[in-house]
Each structure stands twice: as structure tokens, then as C-alpha cells.
VEXMIKE-58793 format. One record per residue (C-alpha): chain; residue number from 1; x, y, z; residue in three letters. Coordinates in steps of 0.2 Angstrom, whole numbers, always signed. Example, Ala and Ser with C-alpha at 12.3 -4.5 7.8 and 13.67 -1.06 7.14 Angstrom:
> A:1:+62:-22:+39:Ala .
> A:2:+68:-5:+36:Ser .
REM end
This chain:
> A:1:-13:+217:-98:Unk .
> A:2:-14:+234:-107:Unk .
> A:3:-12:+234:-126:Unk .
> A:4:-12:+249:-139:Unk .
> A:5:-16:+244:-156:Unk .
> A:6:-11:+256:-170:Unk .
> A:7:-22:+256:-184:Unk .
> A:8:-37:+249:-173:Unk .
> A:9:-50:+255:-188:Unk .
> A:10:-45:+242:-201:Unk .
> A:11:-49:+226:-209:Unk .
> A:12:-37:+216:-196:Unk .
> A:13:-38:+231:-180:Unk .
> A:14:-56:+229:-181:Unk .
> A:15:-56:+209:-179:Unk .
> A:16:-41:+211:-166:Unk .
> A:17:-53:+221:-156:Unk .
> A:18:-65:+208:-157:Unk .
> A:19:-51:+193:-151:Unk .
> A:20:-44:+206:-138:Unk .
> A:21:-62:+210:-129:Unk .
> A:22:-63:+191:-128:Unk .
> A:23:-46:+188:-120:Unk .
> A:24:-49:+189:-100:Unk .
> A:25:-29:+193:-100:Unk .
> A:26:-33:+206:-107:Unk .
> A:27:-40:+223:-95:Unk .
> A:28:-41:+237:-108:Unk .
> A:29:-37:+241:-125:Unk .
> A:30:-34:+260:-133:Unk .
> A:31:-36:+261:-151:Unk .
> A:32:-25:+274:-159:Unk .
> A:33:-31:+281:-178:Unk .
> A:34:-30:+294:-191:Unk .
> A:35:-49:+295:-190:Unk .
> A:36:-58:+288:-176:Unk .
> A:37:-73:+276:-178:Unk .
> A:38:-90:+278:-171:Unk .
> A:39:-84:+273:-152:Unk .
> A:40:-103:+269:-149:Unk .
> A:41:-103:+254:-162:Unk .
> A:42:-95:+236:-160:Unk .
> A:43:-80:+231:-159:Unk .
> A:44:-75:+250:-156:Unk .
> A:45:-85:+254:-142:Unk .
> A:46:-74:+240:-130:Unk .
> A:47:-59:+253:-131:Unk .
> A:48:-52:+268:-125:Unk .
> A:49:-50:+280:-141:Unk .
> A:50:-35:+291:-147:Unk .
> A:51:-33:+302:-164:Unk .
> A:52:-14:+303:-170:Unk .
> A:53:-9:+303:-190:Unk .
> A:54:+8:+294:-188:Unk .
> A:55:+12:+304:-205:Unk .
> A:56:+9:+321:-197:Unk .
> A:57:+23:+332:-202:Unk .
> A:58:+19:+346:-192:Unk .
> A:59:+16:+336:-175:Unk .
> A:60:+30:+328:-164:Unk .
> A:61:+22:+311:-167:Unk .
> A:62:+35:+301:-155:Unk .
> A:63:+32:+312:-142:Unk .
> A:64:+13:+312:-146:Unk .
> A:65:+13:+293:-147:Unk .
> A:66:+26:+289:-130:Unk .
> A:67:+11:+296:-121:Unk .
> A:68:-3:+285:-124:Unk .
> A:69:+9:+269:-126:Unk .
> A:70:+15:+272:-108:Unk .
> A:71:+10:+260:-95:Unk .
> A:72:+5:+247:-109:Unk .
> A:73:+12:+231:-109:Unk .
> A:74:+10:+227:-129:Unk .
> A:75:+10:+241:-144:Unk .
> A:76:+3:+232:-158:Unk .
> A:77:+7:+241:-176:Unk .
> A:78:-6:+241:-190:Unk .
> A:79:-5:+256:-198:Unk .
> A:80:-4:+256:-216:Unk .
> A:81:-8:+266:-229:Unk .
> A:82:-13:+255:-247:Unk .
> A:83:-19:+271:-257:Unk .
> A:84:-16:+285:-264:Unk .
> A:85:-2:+274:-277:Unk .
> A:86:+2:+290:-286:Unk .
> A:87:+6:+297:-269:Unk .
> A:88:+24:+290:-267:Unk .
> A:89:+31:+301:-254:Unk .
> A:90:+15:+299:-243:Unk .
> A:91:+15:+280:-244:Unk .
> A:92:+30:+278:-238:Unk .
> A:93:+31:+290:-225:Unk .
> A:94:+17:+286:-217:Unk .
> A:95:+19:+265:-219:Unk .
> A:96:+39:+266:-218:Unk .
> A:97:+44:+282:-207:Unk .
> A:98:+28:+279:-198:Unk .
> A:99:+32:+263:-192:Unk .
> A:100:+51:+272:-187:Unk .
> A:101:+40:+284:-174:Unk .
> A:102:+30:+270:-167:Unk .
> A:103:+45:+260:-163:Unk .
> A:104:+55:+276:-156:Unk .
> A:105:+38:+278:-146:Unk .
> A:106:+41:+259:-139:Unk .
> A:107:+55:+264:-132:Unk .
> A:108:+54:+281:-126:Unk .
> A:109:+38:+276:-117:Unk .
> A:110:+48:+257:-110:Unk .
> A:111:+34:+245:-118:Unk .
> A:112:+42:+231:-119:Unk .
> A:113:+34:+222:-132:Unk .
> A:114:+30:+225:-151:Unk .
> A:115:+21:+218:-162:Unk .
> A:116:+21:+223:-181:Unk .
> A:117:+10:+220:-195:Unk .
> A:118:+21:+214:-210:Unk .
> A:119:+16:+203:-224:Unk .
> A:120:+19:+190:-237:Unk .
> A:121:+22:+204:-248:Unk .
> A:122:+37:+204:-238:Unk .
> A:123:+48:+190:-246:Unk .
> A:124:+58:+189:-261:Unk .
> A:125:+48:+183:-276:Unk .
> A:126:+49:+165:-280:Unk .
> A:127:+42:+155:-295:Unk .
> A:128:+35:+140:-286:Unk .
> A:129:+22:+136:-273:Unk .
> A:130:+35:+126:-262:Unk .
> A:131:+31:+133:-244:Unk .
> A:132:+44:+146:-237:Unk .
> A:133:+48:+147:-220:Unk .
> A:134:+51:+164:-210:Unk .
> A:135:+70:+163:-214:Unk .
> A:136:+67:+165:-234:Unk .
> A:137:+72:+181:-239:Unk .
> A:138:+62:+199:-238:Unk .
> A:139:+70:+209:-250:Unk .
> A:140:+52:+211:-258:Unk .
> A:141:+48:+213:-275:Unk .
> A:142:+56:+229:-283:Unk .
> A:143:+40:+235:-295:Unk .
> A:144:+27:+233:-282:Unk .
> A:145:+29:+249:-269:Unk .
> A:146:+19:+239:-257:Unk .
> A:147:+32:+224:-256:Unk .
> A:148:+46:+238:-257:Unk .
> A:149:+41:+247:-242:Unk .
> A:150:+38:+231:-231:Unk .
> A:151:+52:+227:-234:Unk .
> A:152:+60:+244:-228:Unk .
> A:153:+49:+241:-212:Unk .
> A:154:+58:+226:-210:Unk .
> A:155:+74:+233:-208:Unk .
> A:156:+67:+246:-198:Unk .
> A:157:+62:+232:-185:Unk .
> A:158:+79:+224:-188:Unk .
> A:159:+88:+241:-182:Unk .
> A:160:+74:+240:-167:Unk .
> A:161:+80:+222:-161:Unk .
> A:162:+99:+228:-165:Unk .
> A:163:+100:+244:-156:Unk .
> A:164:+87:+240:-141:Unk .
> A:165:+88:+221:-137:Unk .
> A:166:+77:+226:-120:Unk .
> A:167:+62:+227:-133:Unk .
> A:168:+54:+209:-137:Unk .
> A:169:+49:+213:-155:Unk .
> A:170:+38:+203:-166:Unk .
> A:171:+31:+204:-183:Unk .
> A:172:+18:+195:-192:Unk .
> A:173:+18:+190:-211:Unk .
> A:174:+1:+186:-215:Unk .
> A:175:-6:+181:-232:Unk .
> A:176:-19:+190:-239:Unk .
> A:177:-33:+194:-227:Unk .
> A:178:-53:+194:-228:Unk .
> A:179:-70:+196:-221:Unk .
> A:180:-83:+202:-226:Unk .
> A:181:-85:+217:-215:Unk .
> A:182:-71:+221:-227:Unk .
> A:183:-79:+219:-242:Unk .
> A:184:-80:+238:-247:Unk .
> A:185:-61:+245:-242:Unk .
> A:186:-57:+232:-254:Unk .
> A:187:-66:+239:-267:Unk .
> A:188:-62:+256:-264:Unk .
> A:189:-43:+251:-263:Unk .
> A:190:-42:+239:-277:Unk .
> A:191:-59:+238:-291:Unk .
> A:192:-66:+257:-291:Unk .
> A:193:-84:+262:-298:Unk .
> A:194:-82:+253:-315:Unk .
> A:195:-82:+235:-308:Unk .
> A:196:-99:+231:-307:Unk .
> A:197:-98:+220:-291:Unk .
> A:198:-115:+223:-287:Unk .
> A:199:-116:+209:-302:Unk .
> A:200:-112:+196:-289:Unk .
> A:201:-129:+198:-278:Unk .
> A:202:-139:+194:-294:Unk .
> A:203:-133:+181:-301:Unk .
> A:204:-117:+175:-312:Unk .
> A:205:-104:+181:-322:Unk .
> A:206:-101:+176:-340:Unk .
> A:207:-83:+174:-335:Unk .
> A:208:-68:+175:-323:Unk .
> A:209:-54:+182:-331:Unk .
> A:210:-39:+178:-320:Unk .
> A:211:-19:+178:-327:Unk .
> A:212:-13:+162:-330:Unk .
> A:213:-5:+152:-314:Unk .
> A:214:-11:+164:-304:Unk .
> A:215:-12:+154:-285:Unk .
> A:216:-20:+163:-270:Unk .
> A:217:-13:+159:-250:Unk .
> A:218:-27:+168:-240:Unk .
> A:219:-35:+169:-221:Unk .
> A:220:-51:+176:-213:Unk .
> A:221:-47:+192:-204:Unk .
> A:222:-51:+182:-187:Unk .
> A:223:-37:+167:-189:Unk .
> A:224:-27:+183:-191:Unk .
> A:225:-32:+191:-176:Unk .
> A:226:-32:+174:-167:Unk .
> A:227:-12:+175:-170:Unk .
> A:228:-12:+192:-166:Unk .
> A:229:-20:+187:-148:Unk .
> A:230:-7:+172:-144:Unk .
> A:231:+8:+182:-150:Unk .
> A:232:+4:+196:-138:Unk .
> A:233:-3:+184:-122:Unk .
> A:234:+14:+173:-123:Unk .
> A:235:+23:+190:-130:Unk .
> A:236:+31:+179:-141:Unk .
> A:237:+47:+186:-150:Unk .
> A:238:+53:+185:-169:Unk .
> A:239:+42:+184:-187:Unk .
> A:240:+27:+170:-189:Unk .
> A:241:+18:+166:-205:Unk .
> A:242:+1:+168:-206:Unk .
> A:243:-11:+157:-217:Unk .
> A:244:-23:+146:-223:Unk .
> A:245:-19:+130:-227:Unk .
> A:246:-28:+128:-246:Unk .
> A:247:-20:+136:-260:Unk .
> A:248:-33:+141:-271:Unk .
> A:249:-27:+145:-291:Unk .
> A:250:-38:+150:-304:Unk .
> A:251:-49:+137:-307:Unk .
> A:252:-54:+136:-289:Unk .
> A:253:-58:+154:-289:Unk .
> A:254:-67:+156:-303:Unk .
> A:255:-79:+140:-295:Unk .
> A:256:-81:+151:-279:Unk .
> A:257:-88:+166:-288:Unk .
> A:258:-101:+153:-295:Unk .
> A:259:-101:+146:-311:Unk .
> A:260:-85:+139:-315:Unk .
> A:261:-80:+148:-331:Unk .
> A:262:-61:+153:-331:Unk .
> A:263:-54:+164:-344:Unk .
> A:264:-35:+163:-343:Unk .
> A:265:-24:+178:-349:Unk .
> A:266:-6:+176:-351:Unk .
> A:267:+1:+187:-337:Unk .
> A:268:+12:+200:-346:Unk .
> A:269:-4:+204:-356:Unk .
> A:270:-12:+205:-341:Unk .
> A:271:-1:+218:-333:Unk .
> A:272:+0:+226:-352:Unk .
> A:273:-18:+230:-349:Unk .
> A:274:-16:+235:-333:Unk .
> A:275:-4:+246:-335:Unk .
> A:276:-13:+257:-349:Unk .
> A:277:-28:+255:-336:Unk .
> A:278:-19:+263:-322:Unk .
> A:279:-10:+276:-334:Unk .
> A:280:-29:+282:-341:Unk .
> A:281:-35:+281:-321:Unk .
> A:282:-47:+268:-325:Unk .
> A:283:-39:+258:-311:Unk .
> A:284:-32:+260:-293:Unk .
> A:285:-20:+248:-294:Unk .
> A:286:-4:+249:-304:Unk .
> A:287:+6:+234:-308:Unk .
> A:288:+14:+231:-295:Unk .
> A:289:-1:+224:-287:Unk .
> A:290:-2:+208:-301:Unk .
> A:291:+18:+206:-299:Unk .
> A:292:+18:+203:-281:Unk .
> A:293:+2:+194:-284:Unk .
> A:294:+12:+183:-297:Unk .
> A:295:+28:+181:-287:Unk .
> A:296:+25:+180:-269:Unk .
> A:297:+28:+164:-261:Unk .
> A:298:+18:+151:-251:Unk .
> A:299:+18:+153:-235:Unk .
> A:300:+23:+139:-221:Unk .
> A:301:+14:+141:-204:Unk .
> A:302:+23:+130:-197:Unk .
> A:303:+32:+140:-184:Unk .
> A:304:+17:+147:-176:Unk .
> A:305:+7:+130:-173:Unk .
> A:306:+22:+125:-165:Unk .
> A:307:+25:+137:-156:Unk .
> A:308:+9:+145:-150:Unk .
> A:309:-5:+131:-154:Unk .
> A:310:-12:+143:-169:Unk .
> A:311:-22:+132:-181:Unk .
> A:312:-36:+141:-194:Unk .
> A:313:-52:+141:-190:Unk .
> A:314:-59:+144:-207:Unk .
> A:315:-51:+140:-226:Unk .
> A:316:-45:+152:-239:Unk .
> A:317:-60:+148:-248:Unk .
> A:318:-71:+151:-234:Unk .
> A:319:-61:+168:-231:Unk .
> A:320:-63:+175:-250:Unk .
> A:321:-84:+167:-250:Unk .
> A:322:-86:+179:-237:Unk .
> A:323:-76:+192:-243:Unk .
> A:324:-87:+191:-258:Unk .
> A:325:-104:+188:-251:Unk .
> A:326:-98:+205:-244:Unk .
> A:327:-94:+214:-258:Unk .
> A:328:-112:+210:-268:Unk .
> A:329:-121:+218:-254:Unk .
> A:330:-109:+231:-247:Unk .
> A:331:-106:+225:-231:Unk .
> A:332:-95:+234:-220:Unk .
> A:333:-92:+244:-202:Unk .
> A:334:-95:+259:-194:Unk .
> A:335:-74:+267:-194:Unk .
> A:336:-67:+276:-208:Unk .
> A:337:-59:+261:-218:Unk .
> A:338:-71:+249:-219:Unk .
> A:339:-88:+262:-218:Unk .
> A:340:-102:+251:-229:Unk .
> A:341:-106:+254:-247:Unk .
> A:342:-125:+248:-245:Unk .
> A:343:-136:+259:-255:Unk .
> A:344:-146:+267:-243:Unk .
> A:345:-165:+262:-247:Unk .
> A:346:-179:+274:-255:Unk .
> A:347:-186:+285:-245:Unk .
> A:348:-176:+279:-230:Unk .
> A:349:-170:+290:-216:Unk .
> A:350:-152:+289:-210:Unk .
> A:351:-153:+299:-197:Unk .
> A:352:-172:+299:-191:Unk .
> A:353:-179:+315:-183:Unk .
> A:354:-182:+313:-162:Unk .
> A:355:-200:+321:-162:Unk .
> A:356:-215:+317:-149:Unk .
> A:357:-231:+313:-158:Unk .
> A:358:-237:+329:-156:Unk .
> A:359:-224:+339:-168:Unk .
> A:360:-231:+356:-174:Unk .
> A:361:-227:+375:-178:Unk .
> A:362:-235:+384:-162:Unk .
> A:363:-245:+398:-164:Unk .
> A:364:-233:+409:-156:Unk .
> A:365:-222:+406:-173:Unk .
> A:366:-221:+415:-189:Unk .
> A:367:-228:+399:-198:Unk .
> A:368:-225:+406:-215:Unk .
> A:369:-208:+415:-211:Unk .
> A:370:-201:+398:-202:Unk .
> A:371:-206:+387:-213:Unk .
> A:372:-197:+396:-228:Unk .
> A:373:-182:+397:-218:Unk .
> A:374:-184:+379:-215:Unk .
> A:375:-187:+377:-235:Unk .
> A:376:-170:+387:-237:Unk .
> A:377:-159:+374:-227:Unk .
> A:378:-169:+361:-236:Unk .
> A:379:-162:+368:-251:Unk .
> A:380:-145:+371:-245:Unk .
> A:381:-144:+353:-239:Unk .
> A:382:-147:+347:-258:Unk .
> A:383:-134:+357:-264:Unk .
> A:384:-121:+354:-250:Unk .
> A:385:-125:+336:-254:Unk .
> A:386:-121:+338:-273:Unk .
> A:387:-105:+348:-268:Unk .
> A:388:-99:+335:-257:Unk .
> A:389:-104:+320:-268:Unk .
> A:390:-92:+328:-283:Unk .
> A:391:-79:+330:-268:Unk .
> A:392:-81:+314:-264:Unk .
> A:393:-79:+307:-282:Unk .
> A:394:-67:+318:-288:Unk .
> A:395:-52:+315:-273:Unk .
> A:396:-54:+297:-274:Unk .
> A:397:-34:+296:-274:Unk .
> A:398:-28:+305:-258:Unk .
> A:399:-29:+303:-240:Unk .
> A:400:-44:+310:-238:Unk .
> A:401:-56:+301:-248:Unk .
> A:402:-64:+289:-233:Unk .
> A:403:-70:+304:-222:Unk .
> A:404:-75:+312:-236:Unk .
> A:405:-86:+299:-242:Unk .
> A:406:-91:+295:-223:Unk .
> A:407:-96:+316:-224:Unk .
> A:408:-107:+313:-238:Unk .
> A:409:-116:+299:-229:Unk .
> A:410:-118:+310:-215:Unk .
> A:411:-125:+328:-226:Unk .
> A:412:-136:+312:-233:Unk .
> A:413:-143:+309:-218:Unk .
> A:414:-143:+328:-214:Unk .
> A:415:-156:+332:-229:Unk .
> A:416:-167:+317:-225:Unk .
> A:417:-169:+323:-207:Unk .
> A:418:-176:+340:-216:Unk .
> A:419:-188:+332:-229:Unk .
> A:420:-196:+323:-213:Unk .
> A:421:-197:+339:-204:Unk .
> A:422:-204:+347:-218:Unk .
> A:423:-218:+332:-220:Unk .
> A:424:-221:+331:-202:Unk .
> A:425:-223:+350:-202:Unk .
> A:426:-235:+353:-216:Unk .
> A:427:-221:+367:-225:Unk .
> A:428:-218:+366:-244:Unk .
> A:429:-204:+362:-251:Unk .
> A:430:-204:+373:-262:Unk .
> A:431:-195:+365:-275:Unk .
> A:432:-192:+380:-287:Unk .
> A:433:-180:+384:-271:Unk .
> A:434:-173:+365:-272:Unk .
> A:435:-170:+369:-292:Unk .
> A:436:-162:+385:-291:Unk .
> A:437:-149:+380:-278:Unk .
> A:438:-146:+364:-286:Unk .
> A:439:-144:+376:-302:Unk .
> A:440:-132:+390:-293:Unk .
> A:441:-120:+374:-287:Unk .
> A:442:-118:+365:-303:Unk .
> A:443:-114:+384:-312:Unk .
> A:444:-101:+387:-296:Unk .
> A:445:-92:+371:-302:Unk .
> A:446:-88:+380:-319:Unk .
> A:447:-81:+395:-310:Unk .
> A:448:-68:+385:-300:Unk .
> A:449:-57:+378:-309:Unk .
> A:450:-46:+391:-321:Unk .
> A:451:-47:+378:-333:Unk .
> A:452:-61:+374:-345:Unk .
> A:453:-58:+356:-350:Unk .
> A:454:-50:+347:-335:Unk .
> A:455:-50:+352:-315:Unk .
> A:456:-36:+363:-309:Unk .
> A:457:-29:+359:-294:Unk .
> A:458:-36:+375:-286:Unk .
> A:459:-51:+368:-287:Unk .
> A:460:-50:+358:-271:Unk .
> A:461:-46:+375:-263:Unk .
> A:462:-62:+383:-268:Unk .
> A:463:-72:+367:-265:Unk .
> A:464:-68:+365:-245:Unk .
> A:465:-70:+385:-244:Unk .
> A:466:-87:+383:-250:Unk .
> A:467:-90:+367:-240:Unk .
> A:468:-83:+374:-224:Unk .
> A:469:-94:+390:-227:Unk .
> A:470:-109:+379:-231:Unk .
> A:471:-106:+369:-214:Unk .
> A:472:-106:+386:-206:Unk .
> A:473:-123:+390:-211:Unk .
> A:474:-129:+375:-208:Unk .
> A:475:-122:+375:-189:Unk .
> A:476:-135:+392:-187:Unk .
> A:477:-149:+382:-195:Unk .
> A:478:-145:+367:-181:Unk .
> A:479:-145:+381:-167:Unk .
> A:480:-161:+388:-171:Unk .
> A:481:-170:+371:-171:Unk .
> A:482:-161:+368:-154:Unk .
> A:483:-170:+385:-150:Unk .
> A:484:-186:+379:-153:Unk .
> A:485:-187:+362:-152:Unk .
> A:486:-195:+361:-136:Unk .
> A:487:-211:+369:-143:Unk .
> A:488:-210:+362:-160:Unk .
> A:489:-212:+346:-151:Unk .
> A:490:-194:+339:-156:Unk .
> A:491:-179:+334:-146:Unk .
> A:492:-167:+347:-144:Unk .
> A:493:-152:+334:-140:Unk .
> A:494:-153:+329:-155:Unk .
> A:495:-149:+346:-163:Unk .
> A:496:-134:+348:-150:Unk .
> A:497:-129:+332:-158:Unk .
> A:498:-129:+339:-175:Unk .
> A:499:-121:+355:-169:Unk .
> A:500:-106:+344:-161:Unk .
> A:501:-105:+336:-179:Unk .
> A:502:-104:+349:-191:Unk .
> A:503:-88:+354:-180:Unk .
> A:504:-79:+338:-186:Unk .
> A:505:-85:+339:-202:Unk .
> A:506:-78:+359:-202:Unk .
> A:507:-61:+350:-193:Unk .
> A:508:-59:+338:-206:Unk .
> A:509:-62:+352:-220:Unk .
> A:510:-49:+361:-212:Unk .
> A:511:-38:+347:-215:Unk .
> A:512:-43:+345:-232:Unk .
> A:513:-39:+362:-237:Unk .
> A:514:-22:+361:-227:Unk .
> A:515:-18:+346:-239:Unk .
> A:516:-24:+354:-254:Unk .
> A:517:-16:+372:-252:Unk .
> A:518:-1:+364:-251:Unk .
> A:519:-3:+356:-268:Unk .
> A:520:-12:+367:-279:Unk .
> A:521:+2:+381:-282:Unk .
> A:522:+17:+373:-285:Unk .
> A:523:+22:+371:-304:Unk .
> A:524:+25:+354:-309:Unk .
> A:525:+43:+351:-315:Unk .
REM end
């Protein structure tokens, strides 16, 4: 059995991937992605691989898509897009029409099985916690964009099974999913750089503030991919709930962080607070997060232990423990989405230079000459760095804020490499060097921006110029290395490496600027 997973990179892709490589029905899996995961890493390494934004607007993505979904025998649909929230129009093409292209790829390519990733946030809002079945409205709940636009993909799969009865479709409506390999897209999506999670890995909080009767339905990321699994093997047909069977409210999460203290809020204070939060952009989330966290319903998973032997391995409260543990360390994966927030440790190399023992200037070398030319790069990595950290920071809210923060961690690595170098090859620093680049790229920030108190939109123009340039240079300095390496005693694959990754950071700077070009001009109406 062949099966194409959409949005393999993510918190449920990557533990379907897992469930997949263990199911001997199973003979090979291609993971389609907007950014594709380090393929030499687990789960991700099991899997063919194949890049295709589903949102591209100037990409026949059907087409694109009917190619690599021909010959499977399951197309499992994962893709979705939680952030940017103030990017409306993107959200729902990519989560709404995006779905559209996959199914029209179904059934231009004749797979004749789909399964779709749908959601509590699915249903109508109730105001009980009396279990709904899968026959319970989803209408979703009108001030939470999320909730709107699955419901909008459920009538997309409705016009699916209506118009192409040949295609067995199925859809999976799972309650709020967790592990802790997780841990950081969740704080990216939903808490930001002003909740101090890192609180949790030393020790209490005063408090749990939580809105009053607040009740959370939730399932480890693996039960989820376990119902994945049985849908696709028995290519089961028609919508299954997806869920743990404790339902935990306020006082039982407020024990699992560790001390037990709840602070209830009455909920329209709450989203009050929220509100002005999100409007200040203090917050990610807008309200409509808290009302379809207030209103969805309970989910019954009857239908699915029936009817495919699904039970739960682990409990809501084991599911957001993990989720948590994850969070105070920043646990995470090597793929766009879920990359780790771990501080890296002092003085710790990311990238580690390849070298034999014996790693010296020859005599056949300018040592002096070299050596400040190794001192300049040195230099241009600090300020590259800085340049992409405020990059990094500063577009927190559009697409492109994952493989801009997996860029830093890579220009991190990058500089590391050169301060081992440097050590192993007794050249100076030369800090002065360090200082007046790092001066010359805090002074170009003032000149981008047209405007003195707040960034212009024009900025991000400028900034991936500068960046793709800088990239550029640094390409030369890779290929001088890999000229020399032999004699200086290092590895010269490692530098061809290097040289093969500054071209996908210069492809995905390309894209960046594409997006921001498009923006920055235009009057605001």
C-alpha cells in the first residue's frame, strides 16, 4: 500500500509517519510539504519527500499535486495553516481552497481513498459537556476563523462525496492534539516570547489563571495517528471522533502544571483582555481561539471503537503532562513546524568543524593575509546573525516565520563553525573587526525603514536584499575553504555541504522577498 500524507512535517504528520513505518501494510510513504524536514532525521528519513505549497498562486497546484498522488492507494490531508491570524485571505486559501486542490488532485490522479484532517472545532457550539456524536452539526463557531474554515472544508468534502461517489472519503475530527515533540509550535502559534514557559522547568507557578468552566477533551498525537492508521488500512469511509476519554476542567489542569492553585476569570473578562492583548500584538491569538475553546463540544468516540477497534492508549492528562514537560525544556523535531526551542548551550558548536588532528595554515599560505580573510567572514557571520535574528523576531506573523527562525539556527551554527576554526588555527579574531560590523548592521537598520518611529513595510524588502547578498559572500567564503581544505587539514565535503545550504537559504530569501514585495507598496485603504 502506497500513501501520500499532506502536511507530513507537523504535530500529527510527524506521528503518522511514526504509525505508518510500523504498519507492514504499508510499503512506502511520500510526504508532501511547504518546507521539507531534514529527510536524514526520524520519522522523516522513512519517506520519499516532495516540496508543494498547496496556497501557491502562481503554481498549477492540482496538476503539480495529481502527479505525486498517482499510483497511491490513500492521500491523507494534513495541511493547515493556524498563523499568521491577521492574514485572513492566506488562512483560508491555503486551509479552505487548499483542501479544494488536493481533493480535485484525488480525483484527477484516481486515488481512491481520502482521508482529511478536520476537527472538533468543527461542530456547532454547545453549552454542555453531554458527548456529541458525528451527526451533531458543523456549522462551526462564527468568531473563531479556525472553526469557520473547517467548517468550509467540510463542505468541501461534502461536494467531494456528492459529485464523485467513486472516491471513498474520510474525515477525522480529533480533539485537541499533544506531545511533546510539539511542545514548541505550540508556543510559537499560541503563547509568544512574553510567557515565560521556561518557568515550568524550575519549579511552580503562583497561579493558573484559567476562564471559568473552561473543560478540555484532548489526545496524545499517537492515539491520533493510531486512528489515522486503521482508517487508511480498512479504508474506512465517513467522519470518526477522535479522543481521550477524561475531560479535564480547570481544576485538573491547574493540578497538572503542579501545584494546584486555580484562579478563575469570568470568561467575557477573559476574552475582554484578550482582545485588547491581540489588538496591542501582545498575543497571537485573537478571541476566537477562547470562544471555540468555551463552546466546542465533547466529543463521542464511540463510532470509531466500533467500528475500527481504536481505544486510547494514553489520557488527556498524560497527553498535555507531556506536552508540558516539552514546553519547559523546548523539546521539538528536526521539520519546519515543530524545529526545537532548546537554547543552545555555551560555548557549544551546532555545526562542529570536520578537521583531522593535524589542522594547520601550511607554509605555502599567506598566514597573515588568510587568516584576516578568515577574521572578515567571522565578522560577517556575527552580523548576518544579528540581521537574521531581527528578521526572525520582527515577521513572527507571516508564513515565513519557521524557516526563518530555522535560518537563524543554521547562520548560528555557521559562526560557531568559524570561531572553531579560528581557535584551531591560531588567527585573531580581531574583535575591533567583530565591533565595527556589528556597529555598520545595527546603523543599516535605521536607514531601512522610511519611517523613524515604527518599521515600514519596505523594510522586509531591504532586509532579504541585504540577507541574500550576505548569503552570497558567504557562498565565496565556503568555496575558498573547500579550495584549501585538503591542506589545512579539514574536510572539504563539509564545505560542499555548506555551499548546497546557503543555496536553500538564498531560495528561501527569494521567496521572502517575493511575499514581501508584494506587500510593501500598496496603500492601505
Amino acid at each position: 500500500m502506497r500513501v501520500v500524507v499532506v502536511g507530513a512535517t507537523g504535530n500529527v504528520g510527524t506521528a503518522l509517519l511514526r504509525a505508518l513505518h510500523e504498519e507492514p501494510q504499508v510499503t512506502s510513504v511520500l510526504g508532501i510539504a511547504r518546507r521539507l524536514p531534514d529527510r536524514s532525521a526520524e520519522p522523516y528519513r522513512g519517506a520519499e519527500w516532495a516540496p508543494v505549497d498547496i496556497a501557491a498562486e502562481d503554481t498549477d497546484v492540482v496538476a503539480l499535486l495529481a502527479e505525486h498522488f498517482r499510483g497511491a492507494d490513500a492521500v491523507v490531508h494534513l495541511a493547515w495553516l493556524v498563523q499568521p491570524n491577521r492574514e485572513r485571505d492566506l488562512l483560508r486559501r491555503t486551509n479552505v481552497e487548499g483542501t479544494r486542490r488536493v481533493a480535485q488532485a484525488v480525483v484527477r490522479a484516481g486515488v481512491p481513498h481520502l482521508v482529511v484532517a478536520s476537527s472538533v472545532g468543527a461542530y456547532s457550539p454547545v453549552d454542555d459537556d453531554v458527548p456529541r456524536r458525528e451527526d451533531w452539526p458543523t456549522q462551526g463557531i462564527p468568531t473563531s476563523h479556525y472553526s469557520v474554515d473547517k467548517a468550509a472544508q467540510e463542505r468541501v468534502l461534502d461536494e467531494l462525496e456528492a459529485e464523485h461517489p467513486e472516491v471513498t472519503v474520510a474525515r477525522l475530527r480529533p480533539a485537541l492534539t499533544f506531545q511533546a515533540d510539539a511542545a514548541q509550535s505550540i508556543v510559537r502559534y499560541f503563547l509568544g516570547p512574553l510567557v515565560p514557559v521556561r518557568l515550568l522547568r524550575y519549579g511552580r507557578l503562583p497561579a493558573v489563571p484559567l476562564p471559568t468552566g473552561v473543560r478540555m477533551q484532548a489526545a496524545h498525537a499517537d492515539d491520533v495517528a493510531d486512528a489515522y492508521r486503521r482508517v487508511i488500512v480498512e479504508r474506512a469511509r465517513g467522519a470518526f471522533n477522535v479522543g481521550a476519554d477524561d475531560l479535564l476542567d480547570g481544576k485538573d489542569l491547574a493540578r497538572i502544571v503542579d501545584h494546584g492553585r486555580l484562579v478563575e476569570v469570568p470568561p467575557a473578562v477573559v476574552r475582554l483582555a484578550l482582545t485588547a492583548a491581540y489588538r496591542g500584538h501582545v498575543v497571537r491569538p485573537d478571541p476566537g481561539w477562547l470562544d471555540m475553546a468555551m463552546g466546542a463540544p465533547v466529543l463521542d468516540t464511540t463510532r470509531i471503537r466500533t467500528e475500527l477497534g481504536w481505544a486510547p492508549r494514553r489520557t488527556a492528562e498524560d497527553a498535555v503532562e507531556e506536552l508540558l514537560g516539552g514546553i519547559a525544556v523546548g523539546q521539538g523535531l528536526r521539520s519546519a513546524p515543530l524545529h526545537p526551542g532548546t537554547a543552545r548551550p555555551a560555548g557549544a558548536s551546532v555545526m562542529p568543524l570536520r578537521h583531522d588532528r593535524d589542522v594547520r595554515i601550511p607554509d605555502s599560505m599567506d598566514r597573515f593575509l588568510f587568516g584576516l580573510y578568515l577574521s572578515d567572514h567571522f565578522s560577517g557571520a556575527t552580523a548576518g546573525l544579528e540581521r537574521m535574528e531581527l528578521m526572525t523576531g520582527t515577521h513572527r506573523d507571516t508564513p515565513f516565520h519557521a524557516e526563518l527562525a530555522e535560518a537563524t539556527e543554521q547562520l548560528r551554527g555557521e559562526r560557531e563553525l568559524y570561531r572553531e576554526l579560528l581557535d584551531r588555527l591560531g588567527v585573531p579574531r580581531r574583535r575591533y573587526r567583530q565591533v565595527a560590523a556589528w556597529l555598520t548592521e545595527k546603523a543599516g537598520r535605521l536607514t531601512l525603514n522610511g519611517r523613524i518611529a515604527q518599521r515600514s513595510p519596505m523594510t522586509a524588502v531591504l532586509e532579504a536584499e541585504l540577507m541574500r547578498s550576505a548569503v552570497l559572500g558567504k557562498i565565496g567564503g565556503w568555496q575558498t575553504l573547500r579550495e584549501h581544505a585538503a591542506e589545512i587539514g579539514l574536510d572539504p565535503g563539509q564545505f560542499d555541504e555548506l555551499i548546497v545550504l546557503a543555496r536553500r537559504q538564498i531560495e528561501m530569501l527569494d521567496r521572502f522577498h517575493a511575499y514581501a514585495r508584494g506587500r510593501a507598496f500598496r496603500r492601505e485603504l
